[in-house]
Rosetta silent file (secondary structure, phi, psi, omega in degrees, C-alpha in Angstrom):
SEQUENCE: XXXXXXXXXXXXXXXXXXXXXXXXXXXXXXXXXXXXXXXXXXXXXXXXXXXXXXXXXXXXXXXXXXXXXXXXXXXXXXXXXXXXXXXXXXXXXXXXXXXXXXXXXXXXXXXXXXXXXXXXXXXXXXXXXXXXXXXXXXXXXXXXXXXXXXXXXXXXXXXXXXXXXXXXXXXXXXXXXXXXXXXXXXXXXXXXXXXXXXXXXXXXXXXXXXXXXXXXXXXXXXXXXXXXXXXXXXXXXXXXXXXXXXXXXXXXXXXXXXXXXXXXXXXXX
SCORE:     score description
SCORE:     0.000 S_00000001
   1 L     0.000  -39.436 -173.106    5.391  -20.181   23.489 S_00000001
   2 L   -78.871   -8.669  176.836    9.069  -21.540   22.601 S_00000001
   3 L  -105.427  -18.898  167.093    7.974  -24.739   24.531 S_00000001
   4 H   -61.960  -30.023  174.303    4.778  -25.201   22.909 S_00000001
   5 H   -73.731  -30.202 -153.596    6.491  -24.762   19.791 S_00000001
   6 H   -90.461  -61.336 -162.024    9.351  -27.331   20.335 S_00000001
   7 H   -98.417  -10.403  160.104    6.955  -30.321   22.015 S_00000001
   8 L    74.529   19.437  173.654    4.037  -28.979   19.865 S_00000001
   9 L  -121.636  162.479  140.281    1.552  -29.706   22.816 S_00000001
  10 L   -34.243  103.810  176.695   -0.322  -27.062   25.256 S_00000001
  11 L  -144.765   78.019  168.181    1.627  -26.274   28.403 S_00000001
  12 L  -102.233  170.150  166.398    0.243  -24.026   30.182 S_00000001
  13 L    89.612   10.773  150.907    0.338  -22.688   33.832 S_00000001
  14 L   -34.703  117.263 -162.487    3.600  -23.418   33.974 S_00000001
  15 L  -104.170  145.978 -159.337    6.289  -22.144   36.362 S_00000001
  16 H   -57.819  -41.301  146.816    9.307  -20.483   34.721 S_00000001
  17 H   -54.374  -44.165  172.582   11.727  -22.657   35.903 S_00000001
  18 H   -55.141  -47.519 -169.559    9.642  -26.116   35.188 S_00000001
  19 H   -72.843  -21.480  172.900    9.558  -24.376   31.191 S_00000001
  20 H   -92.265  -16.151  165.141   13.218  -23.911   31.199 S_00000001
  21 H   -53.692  -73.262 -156.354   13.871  -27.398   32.564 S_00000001
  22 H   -57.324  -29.492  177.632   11.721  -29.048   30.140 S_00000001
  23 H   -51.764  -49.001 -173.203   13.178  -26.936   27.138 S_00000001
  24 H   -63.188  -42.298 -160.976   16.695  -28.073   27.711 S_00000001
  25 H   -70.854  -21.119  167.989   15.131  -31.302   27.794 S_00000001
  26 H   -65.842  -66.910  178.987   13.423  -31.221   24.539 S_00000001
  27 H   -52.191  -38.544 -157.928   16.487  -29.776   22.854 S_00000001
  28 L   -67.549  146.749  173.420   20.087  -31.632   24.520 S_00000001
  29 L    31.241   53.722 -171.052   22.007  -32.782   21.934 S_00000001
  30 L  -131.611  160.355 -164.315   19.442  -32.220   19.186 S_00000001
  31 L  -109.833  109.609 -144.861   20.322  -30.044   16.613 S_00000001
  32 L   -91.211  176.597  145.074   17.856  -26.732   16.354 S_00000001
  33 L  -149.641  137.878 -168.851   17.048  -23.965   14.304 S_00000001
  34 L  -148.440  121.843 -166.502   14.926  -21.124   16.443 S_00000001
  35 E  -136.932  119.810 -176.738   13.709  -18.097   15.160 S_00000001
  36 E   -61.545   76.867  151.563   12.647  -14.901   17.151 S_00000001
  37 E   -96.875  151.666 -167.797   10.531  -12.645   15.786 S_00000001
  38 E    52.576   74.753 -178.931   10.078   -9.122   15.960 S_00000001
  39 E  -125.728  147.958 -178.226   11.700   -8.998   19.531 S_00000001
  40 L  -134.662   37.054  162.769   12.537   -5.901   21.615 S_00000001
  41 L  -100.057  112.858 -150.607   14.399   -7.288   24.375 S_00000001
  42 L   -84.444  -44.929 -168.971   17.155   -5.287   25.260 S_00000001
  43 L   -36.007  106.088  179.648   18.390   -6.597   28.226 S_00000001
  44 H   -68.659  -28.688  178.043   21.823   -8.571   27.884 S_00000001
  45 H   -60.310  -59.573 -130.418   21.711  -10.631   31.444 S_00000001
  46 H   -99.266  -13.456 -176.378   18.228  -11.960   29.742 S_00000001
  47 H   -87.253  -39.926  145.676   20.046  -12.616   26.348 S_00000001
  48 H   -46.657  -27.400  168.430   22.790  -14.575   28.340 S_00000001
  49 H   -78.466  -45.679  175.304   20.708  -16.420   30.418 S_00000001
  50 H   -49.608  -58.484 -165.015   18.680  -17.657   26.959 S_00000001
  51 H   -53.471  -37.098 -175.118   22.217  -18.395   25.535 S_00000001
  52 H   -61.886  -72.020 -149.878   23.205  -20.690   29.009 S_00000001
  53 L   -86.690   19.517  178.520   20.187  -22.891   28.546 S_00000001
  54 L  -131.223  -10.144 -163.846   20.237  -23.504   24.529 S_00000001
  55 L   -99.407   36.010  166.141   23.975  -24.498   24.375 S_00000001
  56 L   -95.328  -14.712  167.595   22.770  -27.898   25.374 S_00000001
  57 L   -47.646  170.977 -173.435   21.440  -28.261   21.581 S_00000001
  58 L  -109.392  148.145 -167.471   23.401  -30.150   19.612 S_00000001
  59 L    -5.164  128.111  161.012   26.145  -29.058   17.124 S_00000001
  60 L    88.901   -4.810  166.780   25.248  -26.346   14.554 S_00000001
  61 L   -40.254  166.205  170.240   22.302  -25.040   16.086 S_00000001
  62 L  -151.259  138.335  143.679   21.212  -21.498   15.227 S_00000001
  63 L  -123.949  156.805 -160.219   18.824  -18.832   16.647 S_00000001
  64 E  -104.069  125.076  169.807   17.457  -16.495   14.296 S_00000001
  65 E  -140.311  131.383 -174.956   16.098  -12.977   15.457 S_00000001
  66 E  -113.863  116.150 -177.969   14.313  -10.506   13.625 S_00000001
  67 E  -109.857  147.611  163.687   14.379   -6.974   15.182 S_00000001
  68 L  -104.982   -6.955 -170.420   13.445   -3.091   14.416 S_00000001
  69 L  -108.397  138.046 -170.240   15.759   -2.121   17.154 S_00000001
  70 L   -94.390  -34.784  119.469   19.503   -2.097   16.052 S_00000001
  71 L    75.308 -139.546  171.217   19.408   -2.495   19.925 S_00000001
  72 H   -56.629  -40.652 -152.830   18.116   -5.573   20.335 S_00000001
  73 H  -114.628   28.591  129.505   20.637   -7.201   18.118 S_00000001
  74 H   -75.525  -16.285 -141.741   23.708   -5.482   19.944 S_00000001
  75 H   -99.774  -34.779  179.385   22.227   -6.489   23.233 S_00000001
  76 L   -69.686  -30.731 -172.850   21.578  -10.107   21.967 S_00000001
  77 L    53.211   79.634  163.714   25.123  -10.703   20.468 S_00000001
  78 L   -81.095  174.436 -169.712   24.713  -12.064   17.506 S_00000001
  79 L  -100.246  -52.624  176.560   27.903  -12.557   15.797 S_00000001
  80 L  -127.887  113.446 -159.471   26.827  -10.573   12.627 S_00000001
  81 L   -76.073  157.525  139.631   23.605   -8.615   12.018 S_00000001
  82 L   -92.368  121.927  176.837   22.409   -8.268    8.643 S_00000001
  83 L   -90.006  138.375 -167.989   20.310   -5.162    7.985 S_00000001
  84 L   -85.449  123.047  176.250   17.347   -5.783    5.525 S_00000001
  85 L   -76.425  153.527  157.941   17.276   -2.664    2.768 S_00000001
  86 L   -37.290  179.932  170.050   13.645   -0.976    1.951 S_00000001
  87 L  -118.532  125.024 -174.784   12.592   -1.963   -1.395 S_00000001
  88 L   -46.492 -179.325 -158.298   13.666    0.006   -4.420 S_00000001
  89 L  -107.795   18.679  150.634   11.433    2.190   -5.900 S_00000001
  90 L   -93.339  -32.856  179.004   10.477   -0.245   -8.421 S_00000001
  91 H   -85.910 -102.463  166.039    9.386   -2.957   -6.351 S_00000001
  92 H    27.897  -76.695  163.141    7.318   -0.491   -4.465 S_00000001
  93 H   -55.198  -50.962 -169.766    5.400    0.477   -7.760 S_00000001
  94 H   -70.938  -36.061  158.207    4.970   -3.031   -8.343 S_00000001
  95 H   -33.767  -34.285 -164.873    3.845   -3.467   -4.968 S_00000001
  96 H  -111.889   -3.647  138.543    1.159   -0.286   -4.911 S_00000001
  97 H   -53.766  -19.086 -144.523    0.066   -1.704   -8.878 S_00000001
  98 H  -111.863  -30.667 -151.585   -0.857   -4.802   -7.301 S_00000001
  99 H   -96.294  -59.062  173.875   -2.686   -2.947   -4.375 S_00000001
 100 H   -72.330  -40.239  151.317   -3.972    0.189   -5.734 S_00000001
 101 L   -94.595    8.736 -173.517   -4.634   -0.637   -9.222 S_00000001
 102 L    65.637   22.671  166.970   -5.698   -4.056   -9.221 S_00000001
 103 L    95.909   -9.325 -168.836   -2.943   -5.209  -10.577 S_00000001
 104 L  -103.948  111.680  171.465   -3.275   -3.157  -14.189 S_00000001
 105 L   -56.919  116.211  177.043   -0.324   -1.283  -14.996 S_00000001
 106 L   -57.317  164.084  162.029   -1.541    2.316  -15.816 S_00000001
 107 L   -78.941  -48.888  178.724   -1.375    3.530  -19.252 S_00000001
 108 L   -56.947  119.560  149.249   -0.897    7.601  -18.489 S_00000001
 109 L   -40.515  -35.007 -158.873    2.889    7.925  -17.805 S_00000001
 110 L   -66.063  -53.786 -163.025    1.402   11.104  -15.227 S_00000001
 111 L   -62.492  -23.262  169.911   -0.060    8.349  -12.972 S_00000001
 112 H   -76.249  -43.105 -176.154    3.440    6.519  -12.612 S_00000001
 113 H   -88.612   25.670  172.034    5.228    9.420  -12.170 S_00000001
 114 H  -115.385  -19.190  178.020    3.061   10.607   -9.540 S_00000001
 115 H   -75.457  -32.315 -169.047    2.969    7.501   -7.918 S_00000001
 116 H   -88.031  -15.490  142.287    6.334    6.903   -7.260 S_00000001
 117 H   -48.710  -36.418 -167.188    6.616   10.924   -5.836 S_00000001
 118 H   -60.911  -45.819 -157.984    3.970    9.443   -3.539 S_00000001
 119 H   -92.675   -4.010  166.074    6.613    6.605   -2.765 S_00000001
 120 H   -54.048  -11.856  179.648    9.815    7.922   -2.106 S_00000001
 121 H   -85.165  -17.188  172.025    8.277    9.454    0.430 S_00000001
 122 H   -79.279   22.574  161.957    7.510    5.585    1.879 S_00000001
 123 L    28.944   43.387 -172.790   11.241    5.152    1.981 S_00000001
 124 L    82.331  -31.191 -168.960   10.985    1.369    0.767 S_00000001
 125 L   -64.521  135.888 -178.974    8.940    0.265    4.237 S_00000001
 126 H   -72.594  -63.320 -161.430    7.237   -2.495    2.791 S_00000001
 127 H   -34.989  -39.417 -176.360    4.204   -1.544    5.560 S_00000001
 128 H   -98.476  -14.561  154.181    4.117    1.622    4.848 S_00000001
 129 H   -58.834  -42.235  161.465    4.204    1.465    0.581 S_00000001
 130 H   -83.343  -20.254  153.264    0.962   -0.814    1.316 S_00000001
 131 H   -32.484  -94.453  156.472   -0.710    1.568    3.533 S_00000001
 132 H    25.491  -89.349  177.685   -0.602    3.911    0.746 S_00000001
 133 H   -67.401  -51.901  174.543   -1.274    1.851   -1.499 S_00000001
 134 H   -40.158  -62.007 -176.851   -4.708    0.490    0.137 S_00000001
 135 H   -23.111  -74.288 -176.271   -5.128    4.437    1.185 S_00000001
 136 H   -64.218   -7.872 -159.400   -5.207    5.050   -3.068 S_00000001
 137 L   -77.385   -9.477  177.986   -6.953    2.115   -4.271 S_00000001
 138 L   -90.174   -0.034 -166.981  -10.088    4.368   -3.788 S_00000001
 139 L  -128.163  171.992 -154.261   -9.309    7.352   -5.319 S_00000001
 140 L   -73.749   83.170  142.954   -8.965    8.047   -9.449 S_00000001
 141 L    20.846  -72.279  144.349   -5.199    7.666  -10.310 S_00000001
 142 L    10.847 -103.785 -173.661   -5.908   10.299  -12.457 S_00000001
 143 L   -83.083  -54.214  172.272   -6.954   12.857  -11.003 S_00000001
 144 L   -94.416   -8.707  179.366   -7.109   12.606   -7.040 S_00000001
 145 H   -64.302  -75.334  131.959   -3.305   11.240   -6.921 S_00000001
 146 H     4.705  -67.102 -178.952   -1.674   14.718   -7.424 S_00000001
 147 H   -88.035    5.557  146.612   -3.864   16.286   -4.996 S_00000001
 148 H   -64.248  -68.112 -179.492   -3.203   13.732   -2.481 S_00000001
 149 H   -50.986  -52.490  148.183    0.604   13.831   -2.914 S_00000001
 150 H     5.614  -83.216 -149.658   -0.097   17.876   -2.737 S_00000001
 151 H  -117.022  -11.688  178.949   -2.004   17.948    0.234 S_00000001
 152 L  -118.112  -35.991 -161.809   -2.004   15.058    2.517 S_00000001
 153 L   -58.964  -22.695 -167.201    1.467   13.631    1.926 S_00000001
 154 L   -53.087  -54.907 -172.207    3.299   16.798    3.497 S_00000001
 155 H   -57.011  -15.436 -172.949    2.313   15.173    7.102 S_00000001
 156 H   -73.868  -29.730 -142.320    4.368   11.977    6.127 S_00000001
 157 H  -125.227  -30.896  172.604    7.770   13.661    5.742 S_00000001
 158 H   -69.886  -17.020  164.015    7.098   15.798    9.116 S_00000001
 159 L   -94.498  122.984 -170.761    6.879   12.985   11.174 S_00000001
 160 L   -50.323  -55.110  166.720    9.754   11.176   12.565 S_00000001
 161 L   -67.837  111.672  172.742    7.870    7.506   12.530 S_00000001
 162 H   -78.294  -42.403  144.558    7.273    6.954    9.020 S_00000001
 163 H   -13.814  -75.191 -147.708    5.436    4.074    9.326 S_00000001
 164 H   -78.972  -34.461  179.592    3.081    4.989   12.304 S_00000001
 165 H   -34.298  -57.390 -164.739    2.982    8.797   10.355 S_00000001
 166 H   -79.113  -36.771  146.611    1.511    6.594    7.299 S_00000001
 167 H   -52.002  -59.675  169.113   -0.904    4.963    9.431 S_00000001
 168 H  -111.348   33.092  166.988   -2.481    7.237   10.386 S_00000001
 169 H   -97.442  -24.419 -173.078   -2.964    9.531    7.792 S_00000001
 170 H   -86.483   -9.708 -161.954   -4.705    6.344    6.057 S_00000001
 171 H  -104.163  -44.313  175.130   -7.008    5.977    9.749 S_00000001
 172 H   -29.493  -50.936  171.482   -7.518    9.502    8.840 S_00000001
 173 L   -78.009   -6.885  162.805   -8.978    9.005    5.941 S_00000001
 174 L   -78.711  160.093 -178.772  -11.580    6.553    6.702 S_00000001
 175 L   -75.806  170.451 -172.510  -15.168    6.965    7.214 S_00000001
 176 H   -75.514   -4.952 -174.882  -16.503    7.096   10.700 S_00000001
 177 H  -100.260  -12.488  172.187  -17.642    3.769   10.893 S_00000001
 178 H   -74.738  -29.991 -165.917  -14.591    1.817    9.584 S_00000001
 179 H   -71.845  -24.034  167.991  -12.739    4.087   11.837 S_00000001
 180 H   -78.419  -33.339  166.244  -14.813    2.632   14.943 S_00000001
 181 H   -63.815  -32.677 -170.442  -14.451   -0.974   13.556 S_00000001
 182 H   -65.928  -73.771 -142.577  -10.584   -0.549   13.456 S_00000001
 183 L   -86.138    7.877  169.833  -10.263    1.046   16.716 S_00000001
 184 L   -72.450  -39.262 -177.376  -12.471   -1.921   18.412 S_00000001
 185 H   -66.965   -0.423  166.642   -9.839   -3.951   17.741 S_00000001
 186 H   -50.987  -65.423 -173.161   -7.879   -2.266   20.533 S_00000001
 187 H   -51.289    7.158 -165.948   -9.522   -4.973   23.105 S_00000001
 188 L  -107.376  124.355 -171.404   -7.992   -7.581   21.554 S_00000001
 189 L   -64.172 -171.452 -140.516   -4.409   -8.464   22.689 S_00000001
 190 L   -96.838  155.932  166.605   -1.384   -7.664   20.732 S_00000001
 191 L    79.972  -13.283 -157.261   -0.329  -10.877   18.338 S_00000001
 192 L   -95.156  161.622 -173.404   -3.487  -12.928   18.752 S_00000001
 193 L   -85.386  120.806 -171.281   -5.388  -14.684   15.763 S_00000001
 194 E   -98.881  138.885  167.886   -8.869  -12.712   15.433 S_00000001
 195 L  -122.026  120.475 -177.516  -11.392  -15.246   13.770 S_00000001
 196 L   -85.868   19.811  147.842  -13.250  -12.637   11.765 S_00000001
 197 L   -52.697  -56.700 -173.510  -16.845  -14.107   11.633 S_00000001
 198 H   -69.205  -36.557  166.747  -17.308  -13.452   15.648 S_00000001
 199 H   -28.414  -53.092 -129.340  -15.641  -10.075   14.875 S_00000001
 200 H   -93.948  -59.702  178.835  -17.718   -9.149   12.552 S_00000001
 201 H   -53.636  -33.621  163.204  -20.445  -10.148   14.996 S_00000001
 202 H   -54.002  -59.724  174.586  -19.135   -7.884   17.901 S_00000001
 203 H   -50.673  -28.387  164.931  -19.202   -5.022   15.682 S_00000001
 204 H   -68.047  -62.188 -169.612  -22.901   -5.442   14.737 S_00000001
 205 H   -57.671  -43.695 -144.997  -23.763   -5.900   18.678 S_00000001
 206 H   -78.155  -43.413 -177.366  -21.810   -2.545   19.221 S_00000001
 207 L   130.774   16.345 -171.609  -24.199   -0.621   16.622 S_00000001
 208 L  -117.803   29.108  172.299  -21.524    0.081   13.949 S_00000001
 209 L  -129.734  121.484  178.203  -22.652   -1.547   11.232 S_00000001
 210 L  -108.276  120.398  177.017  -26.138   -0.530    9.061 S_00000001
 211 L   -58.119  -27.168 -128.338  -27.085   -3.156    6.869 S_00000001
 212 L   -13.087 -102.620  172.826  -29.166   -1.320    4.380 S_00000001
 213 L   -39.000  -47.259 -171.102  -29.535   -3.352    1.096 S_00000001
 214 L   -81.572  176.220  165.013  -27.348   -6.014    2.249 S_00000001
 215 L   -83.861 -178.739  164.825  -27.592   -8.093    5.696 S_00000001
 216 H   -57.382  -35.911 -177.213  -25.308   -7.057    8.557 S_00000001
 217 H   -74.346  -38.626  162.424  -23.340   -9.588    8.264 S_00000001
 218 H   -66.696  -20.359  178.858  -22.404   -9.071    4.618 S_00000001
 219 H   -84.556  -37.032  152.641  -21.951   -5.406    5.338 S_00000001
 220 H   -73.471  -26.021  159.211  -19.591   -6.274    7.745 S_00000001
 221 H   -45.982  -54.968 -163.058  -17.427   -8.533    6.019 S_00000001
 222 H   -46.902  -70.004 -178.250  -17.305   -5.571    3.380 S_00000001
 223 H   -55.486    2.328 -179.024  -16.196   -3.426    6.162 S_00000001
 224 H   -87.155  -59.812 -178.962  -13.827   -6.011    7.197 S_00000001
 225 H  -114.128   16.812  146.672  -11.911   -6.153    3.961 S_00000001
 226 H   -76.583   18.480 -177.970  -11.877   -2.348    3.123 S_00000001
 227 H  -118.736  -45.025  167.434   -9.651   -2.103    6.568 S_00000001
 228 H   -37.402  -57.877 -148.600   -8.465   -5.304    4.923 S_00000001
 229 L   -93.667  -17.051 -172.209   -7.346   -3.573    1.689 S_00000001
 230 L  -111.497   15.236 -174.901   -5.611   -0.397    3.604 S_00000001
 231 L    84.614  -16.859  168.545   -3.346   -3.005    5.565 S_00000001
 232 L   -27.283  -47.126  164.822   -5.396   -2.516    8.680 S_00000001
 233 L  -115.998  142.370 -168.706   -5.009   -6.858    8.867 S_00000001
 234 E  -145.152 -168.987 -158.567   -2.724   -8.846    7.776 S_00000001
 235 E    17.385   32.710  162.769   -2.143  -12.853    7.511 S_00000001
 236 E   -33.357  135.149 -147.336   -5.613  -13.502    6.299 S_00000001
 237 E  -152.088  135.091  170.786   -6.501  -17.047    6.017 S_00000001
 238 L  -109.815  169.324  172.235   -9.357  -18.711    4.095 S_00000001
 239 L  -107.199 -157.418 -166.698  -10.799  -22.349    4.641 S_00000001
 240 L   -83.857    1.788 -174.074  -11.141  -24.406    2.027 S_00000001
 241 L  -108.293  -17.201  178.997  -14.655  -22.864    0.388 S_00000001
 242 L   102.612  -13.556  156.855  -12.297  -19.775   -0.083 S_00000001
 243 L   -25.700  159.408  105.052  -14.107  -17.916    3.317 S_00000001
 244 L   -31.009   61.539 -156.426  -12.286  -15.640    5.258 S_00000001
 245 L  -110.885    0.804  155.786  -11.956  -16.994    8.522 S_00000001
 246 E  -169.324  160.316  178.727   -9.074  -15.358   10.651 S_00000001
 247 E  -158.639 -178.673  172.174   -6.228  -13.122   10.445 S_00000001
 248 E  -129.395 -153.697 -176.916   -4.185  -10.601   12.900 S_00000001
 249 L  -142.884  157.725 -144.559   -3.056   -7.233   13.193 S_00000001
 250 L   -92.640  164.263 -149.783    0.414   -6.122   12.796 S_00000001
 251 H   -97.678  -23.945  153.866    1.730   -4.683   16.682 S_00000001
 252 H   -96.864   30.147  171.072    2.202   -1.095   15.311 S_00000001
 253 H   -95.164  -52.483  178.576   -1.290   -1.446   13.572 S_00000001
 254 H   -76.967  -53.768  165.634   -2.374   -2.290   17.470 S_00000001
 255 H   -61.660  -17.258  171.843   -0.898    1.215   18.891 S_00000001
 256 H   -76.728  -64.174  178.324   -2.452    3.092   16.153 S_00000001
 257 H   -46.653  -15.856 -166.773   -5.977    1.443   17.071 S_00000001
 258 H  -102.832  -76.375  154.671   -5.059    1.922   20.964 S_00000001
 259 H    -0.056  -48.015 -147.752   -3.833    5.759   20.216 S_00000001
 260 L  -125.271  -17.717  159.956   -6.451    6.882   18.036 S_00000001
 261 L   -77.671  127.873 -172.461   -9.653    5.408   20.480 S_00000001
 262 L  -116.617  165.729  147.541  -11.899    7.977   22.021 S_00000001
 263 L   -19.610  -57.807 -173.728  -15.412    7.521   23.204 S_00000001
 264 L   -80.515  -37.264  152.574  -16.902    8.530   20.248 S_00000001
 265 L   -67.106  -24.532 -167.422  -14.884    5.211   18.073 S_00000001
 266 L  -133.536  154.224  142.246  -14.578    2.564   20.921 S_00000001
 267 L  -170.171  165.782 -168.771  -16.426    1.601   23.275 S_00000001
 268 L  -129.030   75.934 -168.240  -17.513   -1.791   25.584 S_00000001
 269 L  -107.355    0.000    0.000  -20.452   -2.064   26.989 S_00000001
């Protein structure tokens, strides 16, 4: 991937050695910027050997690494990590207005101050303040917000992963048939770009979509971007008519969907 990125061509089938030869060779005495994300490789002999074979760049290089494991970026030796804070619990709100309420600031003071009890309990995680928020955009502000924070939120604060906690109290909460599209999405590997038309179409061949008014295929988009709407996908991409046409799913999005398939949500036949 880091040489495909560099020479911007297809090289596969490669042998490990041929890709680090050719790397250096892209790189000596060019000056770099290279940035890792979301990496969980602890291992320092493998962070030393990457360091051996990049200091042929040229002055002033940098690589960049973005980690959840504090870890990773002792193991890596960076000279100084910087940890990224949560988002206050304003930015949050504006975040689960934009999500939840379509963007309309409520008028009832109750509904703000119930919202933001919901989010302190999201501790800032951007991932998990739009979980949430998708989670609420269905239910009355009003009315069902209070007996949400009540009655479902309790499971949030008992679980050590706050994130994955928040996940799946929102997978909870889906009907059974979104919960079988989501958990289809297991077969797909971890990182890769899903182009959601043929998606859409796999889920029809499986049986889990009933058209009724609509065709299947519009009833599956729908079901596409109410998984869409709880965070379920992420980097969506349109063409140029404004289409959907591919997006992925975030890698603890892919163990909830792995986790949470049985028989009765996934299956491949």
């Amino acid at each position: 991937m880091l040489l495909q990125s560099i020479s911007r061509e297809s090289q596969p089938d490669l042998a490990l050695d041929v890709v680090k030869d050719k790397i250096q060779e892209e790189i000596s005495g060019r000056r770099f910027l290279f940035v890792l994300d979301d990496v969980w490789e602890e291992n320092v002999e493998s962070w030393e050997a990457l360091g051996k074979y990049l200091k042929v760049g040229g002055s002033g290089s940098r690589v960049l690494v973005t980690t959840r494991s504090k870890e990773v970026a002792r193991s890596s030796m960076m000279e100084s990590p910087y940890f990224l804070e949560g988002l206050s619990l304003d930015e949050s709100w504006s975040l689960m207005v934009e999500k939840a309420l379509h963007g309309k600031v409520p008028q009832n003071p109750n509904v703000e101050r119930t919202g933001k009890e919901i989010l302190r309990k999201c501790c800032g995680v951007p991932l998990a303040v739009s979980t949430i928020a998708g989670l609420l955009r269905s239910k009355d502000p009003e009315t069902e917000w209070s007996l949400f924070s009540e009655n479902d939120l309790t499971s949030i604060s008992e679980e050590k992963n706050l994130t994955m906690s928040t996940l799946r109290l929102s997978f909870n909460h889906l009907p059974s048939h979104l919960k079988r599209c989501f958990t289809y999405c297991k077969l797909f590997p971890k990182g890769c770009k899903l182009y959601v038309q043929p998606l859409v179409q796999l889920w029809i061949a499986q049986g889990y979509i009933k058209s009724g008014d609509e065709g299947s295929e519009e009833m599956g988009l729908h079901c596409f971007k109410m998984l869409w709407w709880r965070s379920f996908f992420q980097e969506v991409k349109m063409d140029k008519l404004g289409n959907i046409e591919t997006c992925k799913i975030h890698d603890l999005v892919h163990d909830l969907a792995s986790s949470s398939a049985t028989s009765d949500f996934c299956g491949c036949w």
